[in-house]
C-alpha positions in Angstrom: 2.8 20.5 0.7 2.7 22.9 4.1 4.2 21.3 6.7 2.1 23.3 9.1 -1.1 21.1 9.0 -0.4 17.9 11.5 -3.8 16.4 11.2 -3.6 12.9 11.4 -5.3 12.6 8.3 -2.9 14.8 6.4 0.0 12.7 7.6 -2.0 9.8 6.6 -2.0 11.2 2.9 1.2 12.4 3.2 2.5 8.7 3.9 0.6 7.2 0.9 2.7 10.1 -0.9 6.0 8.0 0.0 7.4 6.3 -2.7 7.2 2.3 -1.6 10.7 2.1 -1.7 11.1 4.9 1.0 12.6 3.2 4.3 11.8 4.9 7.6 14.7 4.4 10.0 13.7 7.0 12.9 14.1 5.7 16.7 11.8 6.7 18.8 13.3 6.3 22.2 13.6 9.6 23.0 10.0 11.0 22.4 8.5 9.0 25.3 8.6 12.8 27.3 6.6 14.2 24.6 4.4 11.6 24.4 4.2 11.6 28.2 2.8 15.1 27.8 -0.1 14.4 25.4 -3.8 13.8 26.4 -4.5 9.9 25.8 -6.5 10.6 22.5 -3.3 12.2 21.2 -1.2 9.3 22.4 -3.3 6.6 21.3 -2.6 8.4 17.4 1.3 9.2 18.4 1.6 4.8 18.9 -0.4 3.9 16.1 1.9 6.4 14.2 5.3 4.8 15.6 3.9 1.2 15.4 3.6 1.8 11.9 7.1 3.6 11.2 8.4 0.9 13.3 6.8 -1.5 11.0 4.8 -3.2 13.5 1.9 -2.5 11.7 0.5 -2.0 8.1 -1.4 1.4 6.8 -4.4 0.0 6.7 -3.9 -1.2 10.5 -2.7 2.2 10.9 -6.1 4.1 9.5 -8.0 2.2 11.8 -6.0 3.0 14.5 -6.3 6.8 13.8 -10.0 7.0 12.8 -11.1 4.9 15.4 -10.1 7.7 17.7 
């Protein structure tokens, strides 16, 4: 898999890749200055992205989140 392509919907397939044992245990509180710097459409994907490694949501929340953008 190239790591190159950051589409949402190849990270999308790449996380139903995952194993469903896999635990996600990144912080995020240090990203809000990246975040700061990308255009809402791009942010709006970033949260639903975090909210889901954060496991605020589910992936099925999470695909509507990124194709509704």
């Amino acid at each position: 898999m190239s790591l190159t392509n950051t589409s949402p919907q190849f990270i999308l397939d790449a996380i139903q890749q995952l194993e469903p044992t896999a635990k996600i245990t990144w912080d995020f509180s240090d990203t809000q200055p990246a975040l700061d710097r990308l255009t809402p459409a791009q942010q709006t994907i970033a949260y639903a992205f975090i909210d889901f490694f954060k496991s605020q949501c589910d992936f099925a929340t999470l695909q509507q989140r990124v194709n509704a953008t």
